[in-house]
C-alpha positions as a LaTeX table, in Angstrom:
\begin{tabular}{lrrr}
\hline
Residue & $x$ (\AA) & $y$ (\AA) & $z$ (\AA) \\
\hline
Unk1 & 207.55 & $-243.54$ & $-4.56$ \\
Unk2 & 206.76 & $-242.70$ & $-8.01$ \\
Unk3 & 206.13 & $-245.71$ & $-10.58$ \\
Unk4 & 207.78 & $-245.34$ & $-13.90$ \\
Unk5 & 205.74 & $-246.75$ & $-16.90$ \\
Unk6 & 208.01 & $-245.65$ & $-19.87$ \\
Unk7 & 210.84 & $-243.79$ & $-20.80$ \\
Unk8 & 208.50 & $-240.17$ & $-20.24$ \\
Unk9 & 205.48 & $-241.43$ & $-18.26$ \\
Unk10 & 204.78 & $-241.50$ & $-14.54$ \\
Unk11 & 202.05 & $-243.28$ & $-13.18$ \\
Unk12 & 200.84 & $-239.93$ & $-11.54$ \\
Unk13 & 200.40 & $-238.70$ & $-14.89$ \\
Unk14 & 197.06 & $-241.42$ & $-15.47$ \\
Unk15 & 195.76 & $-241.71$ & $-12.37$ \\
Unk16 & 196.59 & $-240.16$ & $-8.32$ \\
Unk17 & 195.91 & $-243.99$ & $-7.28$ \\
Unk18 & 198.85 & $-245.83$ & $-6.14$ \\
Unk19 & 199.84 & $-248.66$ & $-8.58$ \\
Unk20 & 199.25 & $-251.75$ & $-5.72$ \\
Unk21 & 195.61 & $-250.17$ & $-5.88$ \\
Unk22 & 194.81 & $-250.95$ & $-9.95$ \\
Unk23 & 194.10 & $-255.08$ & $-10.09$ \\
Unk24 & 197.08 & $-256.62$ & $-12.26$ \\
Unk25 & 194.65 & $-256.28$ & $-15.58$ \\
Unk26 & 194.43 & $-252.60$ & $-15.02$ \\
Unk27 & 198.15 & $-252.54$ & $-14.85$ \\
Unk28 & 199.06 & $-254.74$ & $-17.47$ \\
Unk29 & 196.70 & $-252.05$ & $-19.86$ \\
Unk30 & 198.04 & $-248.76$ & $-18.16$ \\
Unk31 & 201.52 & $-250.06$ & $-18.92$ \\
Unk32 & 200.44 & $-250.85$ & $-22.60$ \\
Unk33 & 198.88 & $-247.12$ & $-22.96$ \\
Unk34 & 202.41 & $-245.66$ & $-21.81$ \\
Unk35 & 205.12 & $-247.87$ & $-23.12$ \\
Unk36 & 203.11 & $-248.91$ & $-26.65$ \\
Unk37 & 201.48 & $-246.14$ & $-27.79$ \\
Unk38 & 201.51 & $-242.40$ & $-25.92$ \\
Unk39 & 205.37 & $-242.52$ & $-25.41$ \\
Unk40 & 205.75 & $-243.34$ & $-29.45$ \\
Unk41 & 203.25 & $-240.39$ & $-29.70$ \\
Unk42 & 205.38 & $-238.31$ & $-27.48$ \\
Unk43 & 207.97 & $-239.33$ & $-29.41$ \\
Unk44 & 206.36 & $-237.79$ & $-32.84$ \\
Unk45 & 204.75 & $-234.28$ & $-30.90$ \\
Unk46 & 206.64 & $-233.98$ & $-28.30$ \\
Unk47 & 205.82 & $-233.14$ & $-25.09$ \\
Unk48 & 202.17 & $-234.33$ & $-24.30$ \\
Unk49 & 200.09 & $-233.77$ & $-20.97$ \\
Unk50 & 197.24 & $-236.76$ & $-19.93$ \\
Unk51 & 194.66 & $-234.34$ & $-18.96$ \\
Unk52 & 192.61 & $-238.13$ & $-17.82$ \\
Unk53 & 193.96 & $-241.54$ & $-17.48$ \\
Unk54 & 192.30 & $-244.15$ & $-15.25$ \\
Unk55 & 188.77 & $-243.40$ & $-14.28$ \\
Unk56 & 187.26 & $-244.27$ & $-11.39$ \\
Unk57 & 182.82 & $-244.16$ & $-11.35$ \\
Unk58 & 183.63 & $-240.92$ & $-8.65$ \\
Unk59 & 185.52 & $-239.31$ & $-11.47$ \\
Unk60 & 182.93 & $-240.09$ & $-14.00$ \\
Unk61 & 179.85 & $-238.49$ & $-11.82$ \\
Unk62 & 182.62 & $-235.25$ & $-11.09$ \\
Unk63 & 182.58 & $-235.20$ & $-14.93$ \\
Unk64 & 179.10 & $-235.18$ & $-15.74$ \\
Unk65 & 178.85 & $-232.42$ & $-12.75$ \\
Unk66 & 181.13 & $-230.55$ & $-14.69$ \\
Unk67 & 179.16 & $-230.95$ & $-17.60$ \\
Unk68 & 180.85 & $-233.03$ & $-19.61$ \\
Unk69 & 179.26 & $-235.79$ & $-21.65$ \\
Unk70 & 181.65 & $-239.14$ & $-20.64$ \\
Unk71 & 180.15 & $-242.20$ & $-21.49$ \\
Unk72 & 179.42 & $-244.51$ & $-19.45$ \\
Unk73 & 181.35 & $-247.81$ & $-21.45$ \\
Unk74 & 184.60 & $-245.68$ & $-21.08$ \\
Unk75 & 187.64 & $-246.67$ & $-21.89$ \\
Unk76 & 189.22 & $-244.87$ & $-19.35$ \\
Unk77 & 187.60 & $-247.62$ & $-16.64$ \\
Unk78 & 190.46 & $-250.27$ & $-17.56$ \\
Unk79 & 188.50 & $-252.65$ & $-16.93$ \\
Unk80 & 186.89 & $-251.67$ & $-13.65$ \\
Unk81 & 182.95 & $-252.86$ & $-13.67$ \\
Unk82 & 180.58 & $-250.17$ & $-13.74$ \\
Unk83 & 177.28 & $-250.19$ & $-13.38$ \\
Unk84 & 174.98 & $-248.87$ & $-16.70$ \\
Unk85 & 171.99 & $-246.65$ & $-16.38$ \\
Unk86 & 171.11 & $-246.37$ & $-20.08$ \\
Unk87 & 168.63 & $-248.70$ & $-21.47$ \\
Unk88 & 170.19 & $-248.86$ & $-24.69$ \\
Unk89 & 173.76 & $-249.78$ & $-23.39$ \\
Unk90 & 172.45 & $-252.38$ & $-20.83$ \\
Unk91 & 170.22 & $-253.80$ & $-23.46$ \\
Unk92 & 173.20 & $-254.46$ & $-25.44$ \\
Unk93 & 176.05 & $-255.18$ & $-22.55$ \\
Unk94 & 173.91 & $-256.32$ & $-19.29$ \\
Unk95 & 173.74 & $-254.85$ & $-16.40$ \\
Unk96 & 177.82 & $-254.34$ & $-15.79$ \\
Unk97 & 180.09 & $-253.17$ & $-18.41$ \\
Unk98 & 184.09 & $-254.62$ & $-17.77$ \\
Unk99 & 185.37 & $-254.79$ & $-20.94$ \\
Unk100 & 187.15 & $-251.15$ & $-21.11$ \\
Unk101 & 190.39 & $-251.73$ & $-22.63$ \\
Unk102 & 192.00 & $-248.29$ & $-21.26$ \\
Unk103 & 192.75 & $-245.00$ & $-22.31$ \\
Unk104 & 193.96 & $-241.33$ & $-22.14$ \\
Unk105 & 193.70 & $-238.17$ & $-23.00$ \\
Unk106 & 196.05 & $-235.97$ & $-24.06$ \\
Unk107 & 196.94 & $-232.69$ & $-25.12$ \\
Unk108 & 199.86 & $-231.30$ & $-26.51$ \\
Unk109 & 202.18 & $-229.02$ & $-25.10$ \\
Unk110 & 204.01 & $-227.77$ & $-28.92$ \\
Unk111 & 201.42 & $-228.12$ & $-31.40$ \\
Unk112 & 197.93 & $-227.33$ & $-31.97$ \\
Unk113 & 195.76 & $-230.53$ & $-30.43$ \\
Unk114 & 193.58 & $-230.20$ & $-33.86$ \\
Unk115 & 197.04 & $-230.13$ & $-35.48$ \\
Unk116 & 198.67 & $-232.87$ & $-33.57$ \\
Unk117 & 195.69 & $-235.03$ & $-34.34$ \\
Unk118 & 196.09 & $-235.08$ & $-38.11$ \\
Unk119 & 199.66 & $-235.70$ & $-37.08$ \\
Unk120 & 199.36 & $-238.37$ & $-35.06$ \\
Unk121 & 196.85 & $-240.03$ & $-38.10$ \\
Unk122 & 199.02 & $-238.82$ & $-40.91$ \\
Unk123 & 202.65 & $-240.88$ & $-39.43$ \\
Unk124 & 200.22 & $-243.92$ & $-38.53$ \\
Unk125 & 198.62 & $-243.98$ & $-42.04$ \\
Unk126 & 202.51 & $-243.78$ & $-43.10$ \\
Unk127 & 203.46 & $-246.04$ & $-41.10$ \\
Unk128 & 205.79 & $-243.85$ & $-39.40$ \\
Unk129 & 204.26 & $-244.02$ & $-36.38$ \\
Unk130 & 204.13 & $-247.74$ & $-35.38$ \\
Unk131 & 201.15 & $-248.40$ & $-32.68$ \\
Unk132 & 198.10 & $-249.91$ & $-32.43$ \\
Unk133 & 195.55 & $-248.47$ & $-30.86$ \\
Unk134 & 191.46 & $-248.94$ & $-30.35$ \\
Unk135 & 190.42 & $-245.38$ & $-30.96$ \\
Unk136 & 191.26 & $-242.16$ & $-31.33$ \\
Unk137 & 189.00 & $-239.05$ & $-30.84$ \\
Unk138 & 189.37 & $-235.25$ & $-31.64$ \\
Unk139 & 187.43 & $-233.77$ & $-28.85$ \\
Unk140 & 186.07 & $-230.45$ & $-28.25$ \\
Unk141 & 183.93 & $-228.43$ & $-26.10$ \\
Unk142 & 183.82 & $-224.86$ & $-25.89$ \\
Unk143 & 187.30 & $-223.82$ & $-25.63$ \\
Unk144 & 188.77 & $-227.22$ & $-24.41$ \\
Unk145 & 190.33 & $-229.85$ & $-26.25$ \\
Unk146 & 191.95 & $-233.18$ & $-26.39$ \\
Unk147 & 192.69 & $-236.63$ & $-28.03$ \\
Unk148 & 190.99 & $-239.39$ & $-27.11$ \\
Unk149 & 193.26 & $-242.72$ & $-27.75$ \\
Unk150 & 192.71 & $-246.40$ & $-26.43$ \\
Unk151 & 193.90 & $-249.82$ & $-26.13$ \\
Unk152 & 193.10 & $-251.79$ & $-29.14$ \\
Unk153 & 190.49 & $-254.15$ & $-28.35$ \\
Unk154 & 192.66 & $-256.94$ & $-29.23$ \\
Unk155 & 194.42 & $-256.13$ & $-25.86$ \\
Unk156 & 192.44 & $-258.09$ & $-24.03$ \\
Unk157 & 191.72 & $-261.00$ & $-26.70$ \\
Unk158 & 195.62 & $-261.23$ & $-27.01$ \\
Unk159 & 197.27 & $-264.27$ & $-26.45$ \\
Unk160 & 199.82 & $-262.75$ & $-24.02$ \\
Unk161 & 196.80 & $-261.39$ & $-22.21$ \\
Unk162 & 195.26 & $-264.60$ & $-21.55$ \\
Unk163 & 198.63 & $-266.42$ & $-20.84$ \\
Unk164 & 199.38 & $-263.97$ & $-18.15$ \\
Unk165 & 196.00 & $-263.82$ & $-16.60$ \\
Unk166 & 193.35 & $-266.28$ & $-18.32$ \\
Unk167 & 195.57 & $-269.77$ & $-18.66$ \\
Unk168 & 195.00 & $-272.51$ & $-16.93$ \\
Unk169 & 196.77 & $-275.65$ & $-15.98$ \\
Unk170 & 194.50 & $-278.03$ & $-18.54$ \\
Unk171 & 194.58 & $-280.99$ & $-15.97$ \\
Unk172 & 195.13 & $-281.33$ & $-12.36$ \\
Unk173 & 194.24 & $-283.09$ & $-9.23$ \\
Unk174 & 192.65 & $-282.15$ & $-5.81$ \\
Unk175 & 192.85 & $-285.45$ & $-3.20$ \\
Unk176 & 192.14 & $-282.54$ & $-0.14$ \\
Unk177 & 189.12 & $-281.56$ & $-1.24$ \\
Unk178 & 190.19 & $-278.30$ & $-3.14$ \\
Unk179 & 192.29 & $-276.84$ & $-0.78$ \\
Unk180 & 195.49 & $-277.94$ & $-3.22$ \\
Unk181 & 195.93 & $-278.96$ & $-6.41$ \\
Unk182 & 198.47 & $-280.66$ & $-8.64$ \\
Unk183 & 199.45 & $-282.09$ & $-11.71$ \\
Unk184 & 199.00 & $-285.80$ & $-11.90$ \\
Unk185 & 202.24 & $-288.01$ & $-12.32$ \\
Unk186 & 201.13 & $-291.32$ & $-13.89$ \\
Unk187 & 198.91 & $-289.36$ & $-16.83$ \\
\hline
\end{tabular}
């Protein structure tokens, strides 16, 4: 069954993973990509295609076998831990890198992507395109190209993030020994 995750995108468009297979913080960015920020793009260039959506660490070693240059602290994980092999980024992150906020990219079907890049910056900058968003890349090699856009950062810092995920109850009580837990009455 296909999963619908805005008024023009399919779930099939990001990712051939079923949805029950991305962990609810995956999901909660993937519908954030759609709803809040390609489909108001889509809106602006019409019709768009996600040439990559979620990345999985098999899709990343099939792109560096294709010769492509991904890096390795991807957005396009959302949030999936991956394992770093450059010094430099596990000097600065550790070991594990989770804090990939998602992303796409895309290329449009109508315009010019070079075109439809300057687009896309010009109605932000004029506020007639209303997103926010973490990054945004022109990308090129050889004859292939695409934009790069993200998740803001803030995504995952939001308050609705961490009230749907992070929040917890600020006092309870356990009288099994953890195995259930409840709010005290008489506090």
């Amino acid at each position: 069954m296909k999963k619908k995750l805005s008024a023009n995108f399919w779930l099939e468009e990001f990712t051939s993973l079923d949805w029950s297979e991305l962990d609810l913080q995956a999901q909660y960015m993937l519908s954030n990509l759609a709803s809040n920020i390609l489909q108001p793009i889509r809106d602006v260039l019409g019709p768009i295609k996600v040439t990559s959506g979620v990345r999985t660490v098999k899709d990343y070693h099939n792109l560096v076998a294709k010769g492509y240059n991904p890096s390795e602290t991807s957005d396009h994980f959302f949030g999936a831990p991956v394992i770093l092999r450059s010094p430099k980024k596990i000097k600065k992150y550790g070991k594990r890198y989770t804090y990939s906020v998602g992303a796409s990219d895309i290329v449009p079907v109508e315009v010019a992507t070079y075109d439809a890049f300057k687009k896309v910056l010009s109605s932000w900058k004029t506020k007639k395109l209303k997103i926010s968003y973490g990054q945004i890349i022109y990308e090129k090699q050889g004859s292939k190209e695409w934009i790069h856009i993200s998740n803001p950062t803030s995504l995952i810092y939001s308050t609705e993030f961490i009230d749907k995920f992070l929040k917890k109850t600020p006092i309870l009580q356990s009288l099994d020994g953890g195995k259930t837990y409840t709010i005290p009455k008489d506090i």
